[in-house]
VMD Tcl script that builds the backbone (N, CA, C; Angstrom):
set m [mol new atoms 351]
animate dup $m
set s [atomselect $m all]
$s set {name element resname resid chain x y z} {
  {N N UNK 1 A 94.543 175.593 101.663}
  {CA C UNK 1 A 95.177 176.885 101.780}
  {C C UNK 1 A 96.153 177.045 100.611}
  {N N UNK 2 A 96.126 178.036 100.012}
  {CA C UNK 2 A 96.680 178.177 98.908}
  {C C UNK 2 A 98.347 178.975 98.751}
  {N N UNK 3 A 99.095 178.360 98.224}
  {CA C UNK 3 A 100.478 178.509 98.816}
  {C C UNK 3 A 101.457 179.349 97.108}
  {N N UNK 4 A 101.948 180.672 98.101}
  {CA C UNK 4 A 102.675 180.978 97.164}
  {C C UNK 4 A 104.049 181.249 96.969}
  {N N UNK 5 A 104.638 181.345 95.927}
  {CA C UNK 5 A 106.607 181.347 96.166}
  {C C UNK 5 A 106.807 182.498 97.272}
  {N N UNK 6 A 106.021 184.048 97.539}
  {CA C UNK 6 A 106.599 184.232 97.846}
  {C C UNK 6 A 106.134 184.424 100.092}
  {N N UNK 7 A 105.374 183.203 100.077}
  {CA C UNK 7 A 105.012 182.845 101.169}
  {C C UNK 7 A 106.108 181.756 101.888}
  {N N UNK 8 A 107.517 181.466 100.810}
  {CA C UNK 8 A 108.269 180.638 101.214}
  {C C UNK 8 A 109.182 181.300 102.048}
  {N N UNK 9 A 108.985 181.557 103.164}
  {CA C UNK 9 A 109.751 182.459 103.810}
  {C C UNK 9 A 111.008 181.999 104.699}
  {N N UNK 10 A 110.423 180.747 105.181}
  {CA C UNK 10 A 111.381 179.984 106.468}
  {C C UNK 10 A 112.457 179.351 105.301}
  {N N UNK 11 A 113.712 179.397 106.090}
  {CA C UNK 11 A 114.881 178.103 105.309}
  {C C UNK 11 A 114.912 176.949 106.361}
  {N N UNK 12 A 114.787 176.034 106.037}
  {CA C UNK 12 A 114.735 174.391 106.430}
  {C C UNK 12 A 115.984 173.942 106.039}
  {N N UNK 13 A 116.828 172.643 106.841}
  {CA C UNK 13 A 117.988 172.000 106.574}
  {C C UNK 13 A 117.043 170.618 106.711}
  {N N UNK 14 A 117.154 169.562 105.599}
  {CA C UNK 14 A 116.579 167.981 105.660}
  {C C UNK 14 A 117.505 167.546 105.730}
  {N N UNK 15 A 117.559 166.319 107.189}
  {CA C UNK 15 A 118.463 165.669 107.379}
  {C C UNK 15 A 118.062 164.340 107.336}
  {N N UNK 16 A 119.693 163.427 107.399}
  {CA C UNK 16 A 118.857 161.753 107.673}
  {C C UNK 16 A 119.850 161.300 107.992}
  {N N UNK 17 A 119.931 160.080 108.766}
  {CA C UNK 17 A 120.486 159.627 109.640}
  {C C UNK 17 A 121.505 158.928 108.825}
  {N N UNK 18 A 122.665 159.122 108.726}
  {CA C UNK 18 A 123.557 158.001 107.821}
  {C C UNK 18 A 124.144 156.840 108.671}
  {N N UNK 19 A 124.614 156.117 107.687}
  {CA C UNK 19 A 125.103 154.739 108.711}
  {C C UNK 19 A 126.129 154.349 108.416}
  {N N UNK 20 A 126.746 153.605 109.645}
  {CA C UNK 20 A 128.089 153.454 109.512}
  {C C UNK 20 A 128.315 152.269 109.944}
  {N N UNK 21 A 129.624 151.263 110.127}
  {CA C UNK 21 A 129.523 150.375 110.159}
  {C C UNK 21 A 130.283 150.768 112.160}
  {N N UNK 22 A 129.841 149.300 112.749}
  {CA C UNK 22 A 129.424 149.709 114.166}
  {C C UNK 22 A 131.368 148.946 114.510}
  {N N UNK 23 A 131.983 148.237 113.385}
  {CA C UNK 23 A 132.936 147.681 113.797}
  {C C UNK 23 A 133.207 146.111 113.970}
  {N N UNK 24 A 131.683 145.898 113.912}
  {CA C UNK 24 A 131.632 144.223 113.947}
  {C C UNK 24 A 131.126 143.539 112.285}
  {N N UNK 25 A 130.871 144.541 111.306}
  {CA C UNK 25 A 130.299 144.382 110.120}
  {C C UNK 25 A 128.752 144.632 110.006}
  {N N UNK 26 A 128.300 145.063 111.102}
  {CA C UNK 26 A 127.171 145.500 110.983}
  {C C UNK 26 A 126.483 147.118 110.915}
  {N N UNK 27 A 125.547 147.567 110.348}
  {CA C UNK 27 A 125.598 148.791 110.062}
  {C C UNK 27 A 124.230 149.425 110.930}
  {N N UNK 28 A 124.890 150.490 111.741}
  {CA C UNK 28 A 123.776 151.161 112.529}
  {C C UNK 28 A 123.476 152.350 112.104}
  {N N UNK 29 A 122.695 153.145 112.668}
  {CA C UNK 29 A 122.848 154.456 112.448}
  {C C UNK 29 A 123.642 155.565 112.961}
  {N N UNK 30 A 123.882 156.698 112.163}
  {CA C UNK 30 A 124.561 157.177 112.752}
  {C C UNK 30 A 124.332 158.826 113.201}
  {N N UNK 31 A 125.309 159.505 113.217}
  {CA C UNK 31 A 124.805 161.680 113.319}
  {C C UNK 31 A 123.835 161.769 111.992}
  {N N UNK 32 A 123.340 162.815 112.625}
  {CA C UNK 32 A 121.729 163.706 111.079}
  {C C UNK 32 A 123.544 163.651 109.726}
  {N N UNK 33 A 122.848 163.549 108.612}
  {CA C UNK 33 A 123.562 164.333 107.775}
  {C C UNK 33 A 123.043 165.016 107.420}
  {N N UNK 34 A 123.497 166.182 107.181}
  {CA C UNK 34 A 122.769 167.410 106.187}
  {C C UNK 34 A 122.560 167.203 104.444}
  {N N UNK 35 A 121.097 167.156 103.956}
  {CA C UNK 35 A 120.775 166.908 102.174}
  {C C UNK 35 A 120.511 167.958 101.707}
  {N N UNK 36 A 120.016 168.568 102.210}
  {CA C UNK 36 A 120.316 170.132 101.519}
  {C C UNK 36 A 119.228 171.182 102.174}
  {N N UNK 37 A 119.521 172.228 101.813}
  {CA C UNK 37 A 118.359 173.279 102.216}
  {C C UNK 37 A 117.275 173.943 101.071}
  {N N UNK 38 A 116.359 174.540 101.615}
  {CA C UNK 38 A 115.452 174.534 101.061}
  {C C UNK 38 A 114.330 175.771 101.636}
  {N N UNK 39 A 113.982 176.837 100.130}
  {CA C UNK 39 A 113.124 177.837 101.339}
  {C C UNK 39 A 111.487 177.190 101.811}
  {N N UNK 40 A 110.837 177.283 102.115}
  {CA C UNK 40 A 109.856 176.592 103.044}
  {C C UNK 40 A 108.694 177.586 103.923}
  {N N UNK 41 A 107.570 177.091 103.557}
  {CA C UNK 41 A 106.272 177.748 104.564}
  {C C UNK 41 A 105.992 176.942 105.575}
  {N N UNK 42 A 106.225 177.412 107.039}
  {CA C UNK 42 A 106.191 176.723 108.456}
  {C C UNK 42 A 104.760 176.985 108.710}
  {N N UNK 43 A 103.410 176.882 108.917}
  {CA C UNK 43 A 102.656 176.695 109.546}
  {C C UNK 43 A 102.342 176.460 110.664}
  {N N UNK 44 A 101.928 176.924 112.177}
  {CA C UNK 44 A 101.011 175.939 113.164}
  {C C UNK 44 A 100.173 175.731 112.691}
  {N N UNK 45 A 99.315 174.106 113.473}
  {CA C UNK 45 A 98.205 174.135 113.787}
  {C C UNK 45 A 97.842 174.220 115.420}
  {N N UNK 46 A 96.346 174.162 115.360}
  {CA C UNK 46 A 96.062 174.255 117.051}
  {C C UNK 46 A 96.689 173.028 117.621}
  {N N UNK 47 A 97.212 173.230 118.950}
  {CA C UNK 47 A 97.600 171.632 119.258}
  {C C UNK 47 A 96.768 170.574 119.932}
  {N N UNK 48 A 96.824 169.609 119.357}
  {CA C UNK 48 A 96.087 167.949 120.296}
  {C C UNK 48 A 96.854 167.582 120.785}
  {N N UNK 49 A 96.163 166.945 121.774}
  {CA C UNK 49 A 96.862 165.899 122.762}
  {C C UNK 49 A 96.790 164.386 121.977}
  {N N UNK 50 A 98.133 163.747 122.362}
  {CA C UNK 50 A 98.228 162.476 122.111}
  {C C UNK 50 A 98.203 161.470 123.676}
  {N N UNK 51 A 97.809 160.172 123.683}
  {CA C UNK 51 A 98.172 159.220 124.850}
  {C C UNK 51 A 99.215 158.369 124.427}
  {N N UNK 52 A 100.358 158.506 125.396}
  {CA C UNK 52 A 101.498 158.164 125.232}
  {C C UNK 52 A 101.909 157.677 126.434}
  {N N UNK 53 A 101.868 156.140 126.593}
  {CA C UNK 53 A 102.313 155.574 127.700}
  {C C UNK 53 A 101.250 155.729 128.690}
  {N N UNK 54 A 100.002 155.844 128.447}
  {CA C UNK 54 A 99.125 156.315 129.467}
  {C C UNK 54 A 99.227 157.751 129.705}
  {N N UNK 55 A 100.012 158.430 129.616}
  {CA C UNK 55 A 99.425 159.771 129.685}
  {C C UNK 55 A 99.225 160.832 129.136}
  {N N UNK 56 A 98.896 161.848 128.895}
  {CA C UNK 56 A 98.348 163.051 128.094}
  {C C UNK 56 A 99.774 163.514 127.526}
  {N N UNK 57 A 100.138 163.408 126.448}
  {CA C UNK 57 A 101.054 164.567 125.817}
  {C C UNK 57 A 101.191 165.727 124.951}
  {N N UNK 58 A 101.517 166.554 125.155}
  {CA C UNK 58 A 100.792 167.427 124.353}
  {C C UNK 58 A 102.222 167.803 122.996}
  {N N UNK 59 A 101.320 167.954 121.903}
  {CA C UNK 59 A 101.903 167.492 120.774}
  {C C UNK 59 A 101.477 169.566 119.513}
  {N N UNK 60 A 102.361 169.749 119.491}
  {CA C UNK 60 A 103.018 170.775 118.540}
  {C C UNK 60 A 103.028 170.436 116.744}
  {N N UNK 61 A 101.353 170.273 116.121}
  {CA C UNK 61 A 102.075 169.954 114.997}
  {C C UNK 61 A 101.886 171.150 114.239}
  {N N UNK 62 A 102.637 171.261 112.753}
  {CA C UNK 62 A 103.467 171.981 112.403}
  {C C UNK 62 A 103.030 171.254 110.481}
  {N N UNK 63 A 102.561 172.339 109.330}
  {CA C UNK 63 A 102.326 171.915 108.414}
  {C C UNK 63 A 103.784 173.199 107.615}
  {N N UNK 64 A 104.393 172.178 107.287}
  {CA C UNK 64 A 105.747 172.220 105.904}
  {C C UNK 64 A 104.871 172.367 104.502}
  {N N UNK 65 A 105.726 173.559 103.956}
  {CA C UNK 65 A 105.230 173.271 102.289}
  {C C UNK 65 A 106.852 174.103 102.235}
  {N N UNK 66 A 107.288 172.778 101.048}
  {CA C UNK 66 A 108.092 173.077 99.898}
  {C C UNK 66 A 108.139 173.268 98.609}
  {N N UNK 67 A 108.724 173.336 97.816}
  {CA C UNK 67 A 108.603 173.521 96.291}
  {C C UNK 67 A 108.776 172.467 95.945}
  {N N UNK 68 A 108.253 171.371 94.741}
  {CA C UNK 68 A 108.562 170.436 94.575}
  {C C UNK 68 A 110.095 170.366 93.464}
  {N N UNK 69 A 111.195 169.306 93.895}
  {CA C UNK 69 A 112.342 169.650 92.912}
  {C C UNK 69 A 112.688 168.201 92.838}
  {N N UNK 70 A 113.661 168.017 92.364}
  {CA C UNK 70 A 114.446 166.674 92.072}
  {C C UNK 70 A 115.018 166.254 93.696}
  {N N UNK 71 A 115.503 167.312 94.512}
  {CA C UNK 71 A 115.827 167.210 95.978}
  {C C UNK 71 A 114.479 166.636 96.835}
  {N N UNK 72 A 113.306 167.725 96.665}
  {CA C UNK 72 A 112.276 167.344 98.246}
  {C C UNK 72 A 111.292 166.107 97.245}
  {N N UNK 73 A 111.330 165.205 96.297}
  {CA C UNK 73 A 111.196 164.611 95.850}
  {C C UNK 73 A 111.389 163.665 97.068}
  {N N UNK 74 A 112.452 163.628 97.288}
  {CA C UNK 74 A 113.222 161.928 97.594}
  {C C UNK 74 A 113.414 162.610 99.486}
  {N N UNK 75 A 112.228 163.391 99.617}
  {CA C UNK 75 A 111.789 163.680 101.552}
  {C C UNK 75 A 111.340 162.343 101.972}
  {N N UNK 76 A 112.298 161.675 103.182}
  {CA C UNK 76 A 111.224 160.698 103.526}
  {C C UNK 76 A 110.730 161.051 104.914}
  {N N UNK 77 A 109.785 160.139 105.412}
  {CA C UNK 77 A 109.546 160.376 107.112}
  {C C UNK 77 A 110.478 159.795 107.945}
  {N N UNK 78 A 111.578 159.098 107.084}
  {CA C UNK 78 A 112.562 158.823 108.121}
  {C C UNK 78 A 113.167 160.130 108.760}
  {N N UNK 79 A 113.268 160.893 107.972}
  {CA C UNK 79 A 114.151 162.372 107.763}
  {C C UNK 79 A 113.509 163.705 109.189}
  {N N UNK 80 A 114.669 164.448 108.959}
  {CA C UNK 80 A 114.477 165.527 109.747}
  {C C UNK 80 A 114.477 166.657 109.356}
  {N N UNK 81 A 113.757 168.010 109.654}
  {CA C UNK 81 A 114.026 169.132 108.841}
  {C C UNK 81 A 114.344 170.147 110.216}
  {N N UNK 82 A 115.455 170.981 109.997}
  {CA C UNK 82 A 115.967 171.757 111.019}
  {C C UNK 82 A 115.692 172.887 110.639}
  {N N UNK 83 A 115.504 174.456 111.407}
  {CA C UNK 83 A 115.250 175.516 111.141}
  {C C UNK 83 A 117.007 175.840 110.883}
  {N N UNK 84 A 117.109 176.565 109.237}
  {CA C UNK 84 A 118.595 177.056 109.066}
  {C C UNK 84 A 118.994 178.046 109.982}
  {N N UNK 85 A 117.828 178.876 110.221}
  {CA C UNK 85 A 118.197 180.141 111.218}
  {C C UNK 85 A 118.233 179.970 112.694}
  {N N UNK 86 A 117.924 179.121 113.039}
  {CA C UNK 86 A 117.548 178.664 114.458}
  {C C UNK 86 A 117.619 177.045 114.796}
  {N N UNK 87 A 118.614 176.810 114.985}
  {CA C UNK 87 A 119.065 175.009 115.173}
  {C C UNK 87 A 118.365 174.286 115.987}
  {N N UNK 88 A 117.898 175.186 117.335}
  {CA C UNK 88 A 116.912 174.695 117.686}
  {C C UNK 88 A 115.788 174.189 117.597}
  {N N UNK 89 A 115.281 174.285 116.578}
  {CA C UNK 89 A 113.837 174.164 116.063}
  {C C UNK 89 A 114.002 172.934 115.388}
  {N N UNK 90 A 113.458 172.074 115.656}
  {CA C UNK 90 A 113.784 170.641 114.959}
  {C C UNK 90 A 112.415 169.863 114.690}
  {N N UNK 91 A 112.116 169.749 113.354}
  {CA C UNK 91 A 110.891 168.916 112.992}
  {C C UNK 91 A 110.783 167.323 112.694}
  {N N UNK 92 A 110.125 167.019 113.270}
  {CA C UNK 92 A 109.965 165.612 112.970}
  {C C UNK 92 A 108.763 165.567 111.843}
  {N N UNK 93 A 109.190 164.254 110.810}
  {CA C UNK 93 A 108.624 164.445 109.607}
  {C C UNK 93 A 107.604 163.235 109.733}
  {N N UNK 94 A 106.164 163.624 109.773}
  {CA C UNK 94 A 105.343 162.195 110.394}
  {C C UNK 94 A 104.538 161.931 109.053}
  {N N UNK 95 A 104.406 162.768 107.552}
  {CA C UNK 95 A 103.896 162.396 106.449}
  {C C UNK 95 A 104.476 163.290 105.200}
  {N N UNK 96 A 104.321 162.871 104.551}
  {CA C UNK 96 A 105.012 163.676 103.007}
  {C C UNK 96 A 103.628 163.343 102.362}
  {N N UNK 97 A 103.161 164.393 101.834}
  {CA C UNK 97 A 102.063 164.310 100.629}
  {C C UNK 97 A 102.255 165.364 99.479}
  {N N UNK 98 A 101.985 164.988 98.309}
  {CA C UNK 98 A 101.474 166.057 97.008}
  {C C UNK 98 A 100.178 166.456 96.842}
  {N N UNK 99 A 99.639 167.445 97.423}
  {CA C UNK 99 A 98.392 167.794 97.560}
  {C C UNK 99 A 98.355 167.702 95.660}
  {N N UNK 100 A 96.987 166.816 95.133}
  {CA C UNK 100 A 96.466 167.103 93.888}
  {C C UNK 100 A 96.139 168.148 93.348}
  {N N UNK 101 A 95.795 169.524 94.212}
  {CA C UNK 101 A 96.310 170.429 93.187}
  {C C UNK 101 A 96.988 171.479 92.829}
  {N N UNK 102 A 98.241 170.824 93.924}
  {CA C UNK 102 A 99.912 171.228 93.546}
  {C C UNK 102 A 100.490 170.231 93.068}
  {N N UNK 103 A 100.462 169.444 92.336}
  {CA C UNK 103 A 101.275 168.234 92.057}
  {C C UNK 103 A 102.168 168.735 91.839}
  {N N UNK 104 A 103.731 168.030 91.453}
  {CA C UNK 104 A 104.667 168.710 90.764}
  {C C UNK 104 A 104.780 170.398 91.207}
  {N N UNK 105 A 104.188 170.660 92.404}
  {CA C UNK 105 A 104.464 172.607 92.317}
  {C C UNK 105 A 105.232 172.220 93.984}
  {N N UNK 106 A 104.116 171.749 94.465}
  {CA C UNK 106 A 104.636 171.775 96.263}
  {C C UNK 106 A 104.327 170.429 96.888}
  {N N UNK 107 A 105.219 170.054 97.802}
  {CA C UNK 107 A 104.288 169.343 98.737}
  {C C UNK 107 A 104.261 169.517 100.022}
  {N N UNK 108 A 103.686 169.154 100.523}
  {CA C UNK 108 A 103.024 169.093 102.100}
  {C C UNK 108 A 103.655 168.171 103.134}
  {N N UNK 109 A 104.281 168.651 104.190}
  {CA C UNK 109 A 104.948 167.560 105.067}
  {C C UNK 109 A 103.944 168.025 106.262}
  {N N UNK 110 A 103.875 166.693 107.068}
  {CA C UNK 110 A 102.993 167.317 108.482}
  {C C UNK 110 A 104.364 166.550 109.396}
  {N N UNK 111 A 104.131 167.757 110.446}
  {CA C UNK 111 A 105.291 167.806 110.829}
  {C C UNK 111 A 105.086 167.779 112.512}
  {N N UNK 112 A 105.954 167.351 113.651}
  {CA C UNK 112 A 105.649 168.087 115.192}
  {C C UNK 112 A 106.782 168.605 115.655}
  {N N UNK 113 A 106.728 169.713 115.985}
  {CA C UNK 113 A 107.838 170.552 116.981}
  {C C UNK 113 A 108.625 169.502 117.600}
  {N N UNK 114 A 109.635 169.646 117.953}
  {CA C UNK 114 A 110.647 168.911 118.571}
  {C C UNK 114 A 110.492 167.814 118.631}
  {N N UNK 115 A 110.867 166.678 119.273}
  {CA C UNK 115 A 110.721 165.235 119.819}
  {C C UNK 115 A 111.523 164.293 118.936}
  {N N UNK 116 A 112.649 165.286 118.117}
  {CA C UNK 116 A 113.568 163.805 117.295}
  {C C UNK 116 A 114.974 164.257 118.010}
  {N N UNK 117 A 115.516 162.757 118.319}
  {CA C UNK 117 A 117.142 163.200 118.760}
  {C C UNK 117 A 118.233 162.347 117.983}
}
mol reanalyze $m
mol bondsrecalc $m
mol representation Tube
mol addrep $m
């Protein structure tokens, strides 16, 4: 699917978990920090079911395209991307790719509706 600037409609906040030290010298994680924002094409897809624990879950995924910059460069799947307009909306980041023939233009996060806390 072919992606254009001005199909970047949604604003996204990428977050990641910073760490802090827990008090004993050891370092856990800690609140999302905010890395910056970014405008962004939200996609559905149809949804599948996953088995989770034995039973059926039903799973919301969700295809991200950004612009590629010196920032969504350094996206990992540790990370989170929040809707700027709507806080509620919270993506979990399950792959980062550069489709070959956007290199350097966009890349592709696959993503699922809610399920990060």
């Amino acid at each position: 699917m072919p992606v254009l600037a001005g199909q970047l409609r949604d604003r996204l906040t990428f977050e990641a978990r910073s760490v802090i030290d827990d008090g004993y010298g050891n370092e856990v994680s800690g609140p999302w920090a905010a890395q910056f924002t970014v405008a962004a094409r939200v996609t559905t897809s149809p949804g599948r079911e996953t088995v989770t624990a034995q039973r059926l879950a039903g799973v919301n995924p969700v295809d991200v395209w950004v612009r590629w910059s010196e920032q969504t460069k350094n996206i990992r799947t540790e990370w989170r991307a929040v809707d700027a307009r709507d806080p509620e909306r919270v993506f979990a980041i399950l792959s980062v790719t550069d489709p070959e023939e956007y290199r350097r233009q966009f890349r592709l996060l696959s993503c699922t509706l809610g399920g990060v806390s």
